[in-house]
BAMARVO-271965 format. One record per residue (C-alpha): x, y, z. Coordinates in steps of 0.25 Angstrom, whole numbers. Layout:
REM BAMARVO-271965
ATOM       X       Y       Z
ATOM       X       Y       Z
...
REM end
This chain:
REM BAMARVO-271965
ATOM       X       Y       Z
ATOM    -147      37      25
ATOM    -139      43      36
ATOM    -125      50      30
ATOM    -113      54      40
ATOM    -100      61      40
ATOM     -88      55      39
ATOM     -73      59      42
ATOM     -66      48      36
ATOM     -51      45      42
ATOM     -40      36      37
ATOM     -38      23      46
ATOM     -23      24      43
ATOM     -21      40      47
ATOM     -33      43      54
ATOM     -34      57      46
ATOM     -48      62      40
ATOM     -51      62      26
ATOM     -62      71      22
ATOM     -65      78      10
ATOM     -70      91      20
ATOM     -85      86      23
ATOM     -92      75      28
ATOM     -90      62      19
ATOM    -105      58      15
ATOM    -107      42      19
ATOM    -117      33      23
ATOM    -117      30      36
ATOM    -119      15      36
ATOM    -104      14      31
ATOM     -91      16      37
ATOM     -78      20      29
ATOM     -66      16      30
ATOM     -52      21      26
ATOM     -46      10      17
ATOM     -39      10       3
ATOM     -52      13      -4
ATOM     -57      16     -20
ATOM     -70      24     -25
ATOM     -80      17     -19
ATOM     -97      20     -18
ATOM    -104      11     -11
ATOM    -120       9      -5
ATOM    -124       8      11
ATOM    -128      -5      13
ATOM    -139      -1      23
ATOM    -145      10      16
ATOM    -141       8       0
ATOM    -135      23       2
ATOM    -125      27      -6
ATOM    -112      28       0
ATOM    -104      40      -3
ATOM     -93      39     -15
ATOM     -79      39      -9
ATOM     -70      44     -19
ATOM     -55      39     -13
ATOM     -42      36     -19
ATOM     -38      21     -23
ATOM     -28      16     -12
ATOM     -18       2     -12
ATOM     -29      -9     -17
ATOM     -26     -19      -5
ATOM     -15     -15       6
ATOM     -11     -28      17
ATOM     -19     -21      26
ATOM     -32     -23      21
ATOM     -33     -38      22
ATOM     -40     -36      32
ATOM     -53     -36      25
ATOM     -52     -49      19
ATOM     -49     -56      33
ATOM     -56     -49      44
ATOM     -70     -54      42
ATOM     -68     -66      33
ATOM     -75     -75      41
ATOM     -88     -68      43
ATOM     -90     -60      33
ATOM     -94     -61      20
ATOM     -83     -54       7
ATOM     -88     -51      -7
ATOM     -81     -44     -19
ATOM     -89     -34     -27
ATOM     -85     -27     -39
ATOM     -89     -13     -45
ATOM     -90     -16     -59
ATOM     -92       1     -63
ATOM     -81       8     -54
ATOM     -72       7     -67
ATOM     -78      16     -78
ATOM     -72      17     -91
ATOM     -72      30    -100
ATOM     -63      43    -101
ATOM     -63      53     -89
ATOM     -61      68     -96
ATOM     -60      77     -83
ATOM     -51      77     -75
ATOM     -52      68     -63
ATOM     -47      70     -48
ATOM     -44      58     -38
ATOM     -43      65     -27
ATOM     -51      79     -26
ATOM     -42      89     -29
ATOM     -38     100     -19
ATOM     -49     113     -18
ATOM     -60     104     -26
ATOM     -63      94     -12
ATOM     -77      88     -13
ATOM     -79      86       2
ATOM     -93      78      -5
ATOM     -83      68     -10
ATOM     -75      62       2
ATOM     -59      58       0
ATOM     -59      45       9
ATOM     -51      33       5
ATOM     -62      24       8
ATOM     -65      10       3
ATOM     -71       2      16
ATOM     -85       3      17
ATOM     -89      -3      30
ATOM    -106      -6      36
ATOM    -108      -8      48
ATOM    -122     -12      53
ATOM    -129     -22      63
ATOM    -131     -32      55
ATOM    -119     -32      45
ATOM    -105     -26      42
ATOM    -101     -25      28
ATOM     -86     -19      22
ATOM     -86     -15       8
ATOM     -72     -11       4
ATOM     -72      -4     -11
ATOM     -60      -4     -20
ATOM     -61       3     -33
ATOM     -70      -7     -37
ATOM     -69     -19     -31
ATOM     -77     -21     -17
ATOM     -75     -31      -4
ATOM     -87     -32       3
ATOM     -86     -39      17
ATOM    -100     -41      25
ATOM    -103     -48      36
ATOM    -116     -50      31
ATOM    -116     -59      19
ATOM    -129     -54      15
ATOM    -127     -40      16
ATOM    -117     -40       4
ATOM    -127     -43      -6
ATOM    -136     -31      -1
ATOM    -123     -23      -2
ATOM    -119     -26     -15
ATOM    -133     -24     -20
ATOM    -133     -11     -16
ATOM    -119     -10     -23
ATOM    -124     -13     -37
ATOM    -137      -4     -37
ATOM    -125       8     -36
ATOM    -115       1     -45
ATOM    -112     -14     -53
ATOM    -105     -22     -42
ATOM    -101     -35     -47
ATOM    -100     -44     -35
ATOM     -88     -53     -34
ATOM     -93     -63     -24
ATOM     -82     -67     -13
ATOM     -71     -60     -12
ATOM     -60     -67     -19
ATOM     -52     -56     -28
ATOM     -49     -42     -24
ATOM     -39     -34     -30
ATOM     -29     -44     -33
ATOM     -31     -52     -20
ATOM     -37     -67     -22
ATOM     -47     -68      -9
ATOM     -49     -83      -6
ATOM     -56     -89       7
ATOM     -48    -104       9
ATOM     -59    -108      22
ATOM     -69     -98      28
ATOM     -64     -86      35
ATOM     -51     -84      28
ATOM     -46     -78      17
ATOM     -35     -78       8
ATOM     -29     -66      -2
ATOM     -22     -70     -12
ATOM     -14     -62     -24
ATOM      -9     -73     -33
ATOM     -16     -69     -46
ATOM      -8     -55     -43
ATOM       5     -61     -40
ATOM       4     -71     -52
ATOM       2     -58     -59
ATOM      16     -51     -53
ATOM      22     -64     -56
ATOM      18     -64     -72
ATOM      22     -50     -72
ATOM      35     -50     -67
ATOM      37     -64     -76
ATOM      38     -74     -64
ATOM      27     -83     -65
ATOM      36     -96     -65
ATOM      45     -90     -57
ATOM      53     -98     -45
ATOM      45     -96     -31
ATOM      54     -93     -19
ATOM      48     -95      -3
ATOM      53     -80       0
ATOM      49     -67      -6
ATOM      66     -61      -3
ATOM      79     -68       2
ATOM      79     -65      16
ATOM      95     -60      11
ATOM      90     -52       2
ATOM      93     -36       4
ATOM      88     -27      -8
ATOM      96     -13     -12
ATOM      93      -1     -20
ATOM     107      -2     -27
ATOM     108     -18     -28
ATOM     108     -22     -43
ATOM     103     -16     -56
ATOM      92      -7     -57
ATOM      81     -12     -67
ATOM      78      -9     -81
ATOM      65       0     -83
ATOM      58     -12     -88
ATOM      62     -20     -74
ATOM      60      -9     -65
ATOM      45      -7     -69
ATOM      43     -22     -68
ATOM      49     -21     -55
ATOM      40     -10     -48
ATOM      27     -16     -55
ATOM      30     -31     -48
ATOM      34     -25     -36
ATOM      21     -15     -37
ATOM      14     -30     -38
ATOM      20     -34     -27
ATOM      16     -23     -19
ATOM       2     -30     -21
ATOM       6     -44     -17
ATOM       9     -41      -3
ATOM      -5     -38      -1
ATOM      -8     -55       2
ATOM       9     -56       1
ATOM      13     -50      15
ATOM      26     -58      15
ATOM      30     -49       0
ATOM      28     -36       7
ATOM      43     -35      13
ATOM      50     -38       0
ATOM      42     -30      -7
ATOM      42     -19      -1
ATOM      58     -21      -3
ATOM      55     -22     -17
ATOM      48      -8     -19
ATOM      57       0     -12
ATOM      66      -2     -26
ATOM      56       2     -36
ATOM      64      16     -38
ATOM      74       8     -44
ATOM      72      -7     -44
ATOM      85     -15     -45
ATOM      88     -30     -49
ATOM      89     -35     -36
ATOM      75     -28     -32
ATOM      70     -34     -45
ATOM      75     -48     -40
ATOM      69     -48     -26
ATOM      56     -44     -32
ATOM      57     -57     -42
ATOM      59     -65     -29
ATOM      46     -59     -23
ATOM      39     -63     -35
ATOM      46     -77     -35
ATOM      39     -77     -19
ATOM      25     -71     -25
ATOM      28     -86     -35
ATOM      29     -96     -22
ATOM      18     -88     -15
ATOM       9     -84     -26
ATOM      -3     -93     -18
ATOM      -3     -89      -5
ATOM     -11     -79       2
ATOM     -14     -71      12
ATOM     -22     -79      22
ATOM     -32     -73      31
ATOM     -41     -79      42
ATOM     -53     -74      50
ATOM     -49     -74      65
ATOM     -56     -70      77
ATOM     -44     -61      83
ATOM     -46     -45      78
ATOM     -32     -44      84
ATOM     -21     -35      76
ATOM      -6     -40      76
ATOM       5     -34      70
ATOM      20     -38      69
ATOM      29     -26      66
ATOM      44     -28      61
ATOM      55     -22      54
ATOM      68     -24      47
ATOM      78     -13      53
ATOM      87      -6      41
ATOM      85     -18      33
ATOM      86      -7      21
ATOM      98      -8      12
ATOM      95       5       7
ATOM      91      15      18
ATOM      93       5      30
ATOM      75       8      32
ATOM      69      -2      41
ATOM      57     -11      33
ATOM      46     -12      43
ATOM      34     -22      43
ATOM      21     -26      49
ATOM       9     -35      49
ATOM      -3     -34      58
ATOM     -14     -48      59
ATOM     -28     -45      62
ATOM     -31     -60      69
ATOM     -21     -67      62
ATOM     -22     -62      50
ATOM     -12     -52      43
ATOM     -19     -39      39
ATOM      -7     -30      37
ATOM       8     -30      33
ATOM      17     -21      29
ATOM      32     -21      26
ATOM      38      -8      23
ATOM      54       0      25
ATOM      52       9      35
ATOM      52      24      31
ATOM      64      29      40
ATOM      77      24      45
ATOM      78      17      58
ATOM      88      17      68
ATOM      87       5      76
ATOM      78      -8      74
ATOM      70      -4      87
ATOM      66       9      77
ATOM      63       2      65
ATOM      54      -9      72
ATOM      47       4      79
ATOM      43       9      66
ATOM      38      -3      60
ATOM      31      -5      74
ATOM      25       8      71
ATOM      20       6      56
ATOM      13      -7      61
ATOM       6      -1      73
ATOM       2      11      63
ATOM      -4      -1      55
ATOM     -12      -9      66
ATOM     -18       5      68
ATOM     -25       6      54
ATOM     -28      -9      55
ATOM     -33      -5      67
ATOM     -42       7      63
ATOM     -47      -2      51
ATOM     -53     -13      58
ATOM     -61      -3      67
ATOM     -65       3      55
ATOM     -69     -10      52
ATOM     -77     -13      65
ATOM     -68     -24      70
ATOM     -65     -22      85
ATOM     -49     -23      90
ATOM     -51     -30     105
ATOM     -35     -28     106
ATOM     -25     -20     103
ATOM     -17     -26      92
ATOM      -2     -31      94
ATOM      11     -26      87
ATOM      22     -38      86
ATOM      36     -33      86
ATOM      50     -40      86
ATOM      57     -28      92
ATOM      59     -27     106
ATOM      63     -12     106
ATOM      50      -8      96
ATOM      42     -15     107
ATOM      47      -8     119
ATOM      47       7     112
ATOM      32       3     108
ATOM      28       2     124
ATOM      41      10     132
ATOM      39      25     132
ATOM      51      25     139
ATOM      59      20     125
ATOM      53      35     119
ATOM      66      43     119
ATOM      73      31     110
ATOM      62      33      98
ATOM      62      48      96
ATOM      64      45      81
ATOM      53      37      81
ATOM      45      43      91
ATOM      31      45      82
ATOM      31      28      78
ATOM      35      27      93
ATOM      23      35      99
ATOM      13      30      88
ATOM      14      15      93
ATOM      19      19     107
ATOM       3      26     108
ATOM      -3      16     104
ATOM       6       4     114
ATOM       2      12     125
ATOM     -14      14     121
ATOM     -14       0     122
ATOM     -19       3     108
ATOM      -5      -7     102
ATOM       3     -21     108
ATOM      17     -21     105
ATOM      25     -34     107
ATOM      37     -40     103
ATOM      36     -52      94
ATOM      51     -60      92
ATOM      56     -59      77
ATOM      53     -73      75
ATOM      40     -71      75
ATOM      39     -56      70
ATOM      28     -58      57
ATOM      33     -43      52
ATOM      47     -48      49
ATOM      42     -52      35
ATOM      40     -37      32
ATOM      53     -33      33
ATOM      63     -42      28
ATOM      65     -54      20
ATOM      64     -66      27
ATOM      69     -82      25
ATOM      59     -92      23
ATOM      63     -98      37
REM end
């Protein structure tokens, strides 16, 4: 068997991770850089063993990697495996490091974050992404899986789980062929038993459009109440991974786990009351034949009570289907609504780039470049107008950054009415009508 080296680059920051040699790996597979978990695999073509990647444990499922569910689902074939012996039970007496500690770098043992594993060959493409124990396989050969998993259990005992249909608290379901549909009701009937609303009243919104939380509204909690606070919240954090419309309202939640006071304890009773009403639905995804990337970008200017911050939000749709959302108060303050709209303009651009970078890594061609939705008509012109430069010396680096890549042709900016801006449910409450 042929080996190679490897420098091994983040798809987010593009800088290079390596231990200070050459990462040994077969060179049938490909890495990427995605949340990732100890993983040690074998070469389909060869029965090699793969090198052992020893990584940190990241986030077990973000919005953004719902791509792997949707992108191949009518074609390819999905199987759930299970390593029954990564757990091992007994007492550890040395003194055990999880990362290598400075002076003592084995540059024999890379520090990659990796957990994709991706074949390519003539004949078949196979994805095997590995955490901790659990494993998706994703072929688009359905007889290549067993030969894989073959060559799995004569390294370890791999239990295989059939379709995939459960993976880390998401229920995987496929209505009609090439779709799929991700689920968390089992989780959020857990949150709902643990905060003691099971038979609670559902409401049709997850926050009162009129509703503006404080730091300094109210009573601050009890102990007891503010721990039960932060460990539903902390579960709801999980929920928005299939419940993209819970992300704005709980991201307002978690900026008050410092100090959580009975209004904030009320809005997340509401949330839950919301989580009751739509505890069956799910996040549906269909195959289509368009690899175009949309995003919308919005944000709420100063709608902070406390600091007057901007909360900035996106999604981005591969084909029709959304892949990536994100709700989140902006890190500076903002002088004008043009401002604020620029830099959520920016974090979404920044977002289609890893998208981007990923689904190269992936082998999945971009034929055009994708479009950015925006409902300001001052963030539009700034994106495309160098002659508007002297006017955003205080935002000059978010200015340049998408500015670069407008003019590369690389990026489509175009204003979109606010009727009919998608990104408003990441930044503030909204009616039901």
């Amino acid at each position: 068997m042929q080996r190679g080296t490897l420098d091994v680059s983040c798809c987010r920051c593009s800088d290079s991770q390596r231990a200070g040699a050459a990462v040994p790996w077969c060179a049938n597979w490909e890495q990427a850089c995605v949340p990732s978990s100890d993983s040690l695999t074998t070469c389909l073509a060869c029965s090699d063993t793969i090198a052992t990647f020893y990584v940190s444990t990241s986030a077990a499922t973000t919005g953004s990697s719902n791509w792997s569910y949707h992108s191949f689902a009518s074609r390819w074939h999905i199987r759930q495996l299970d390593i029954q012996n990564v757990f091992l039970n007994g007492f550890l007496d040395e003194e055990v490091y999880m990362r290598q500690p400075p002076g003592f770098v084995d540059s024999n043992k890379p520090v990659t974050d990796t957990s994709l594993f991706v074949l390519r060959r003539k004949e078949v493409t196979i994805y095997l992404l590995v955490y901790l124990d659990d494993i998706i396989v994703l072929s688009s050969l359905s007889s290549a899986i067993p030969r894989l998993i073959s060559q799995l259990w004569s390294e370890f005992s791999v239990k295989d789980l059939g379709v995939l249909h459960y993976f880390l608290g998401i229920e995987i379901s496929s209505p009609t062929s090439g779709s799929l549909v991700l689920r968390q009701r089992k989780y959020a009937l857990y949150l709902l038993a643990q905060a003691g609303m099971l038979k609670c009243t559902p409401v049709t919104t997850p926050m009162a459009s009129s509703e503006r939380l404080c730091s300094t509204d109210g009573d601050p909690l009890s102990s007891e109440e503010a721990t039960q606070y932060r460990s539903i919240v902390g579960g709801l954090q999980y929920l928005t991974v299939t419940w993209p419309d819970l992300s704005f309202v709980v991201n307002k939640v978690c900026q008050y786990l410092h100090e959580p006071r009975t209004p904030h304890w009320s809005a997340v009773k509401r949330v839950l009351r919301y989580v009751q009403y739509t505890v069956d639905t799910g996040l549906h995804l269909r195959s289509s034949s368009s690899t175009l990337l949309s995003a919308f970008s919005d944000a709420d200017w100063a709608g902070n009570i406390d600091d007057r911050r901007s909360t900035g939000g996106h999604a981005i749709f591969y084909g029709g289907n959304l892949i990536v959302w994100s709700a989140r108060k902006q890190s500076t303050v903002s002088r004008s609504s043009t401002e604020s709209e620029y830099k959520a303009l920016a974090n979404a651009t920044a977002e289609l780039v890893w998208v981007q970078s990923l689904l190269r890594e992936l082998g999945v061609a971009q034929d055009r470049p994708p479009v950015l939705w925006c409902d300001n008509i001052g963030a539009t012109y700034l994106s495309s107008n160098p002659f508007f430069h002297a006017r955003t010396k205080h935002i000059e680096v978010d200015f340049h950054f998408v500015r670069e890549r407008v003019s590369r042709k690389q990026l489509q900016i175009r204003f979109i009415s606010s009727k009919d801006q998608v990104a408003d449910i990441f930044t503030k409450p909204l009616p039901l009508t």
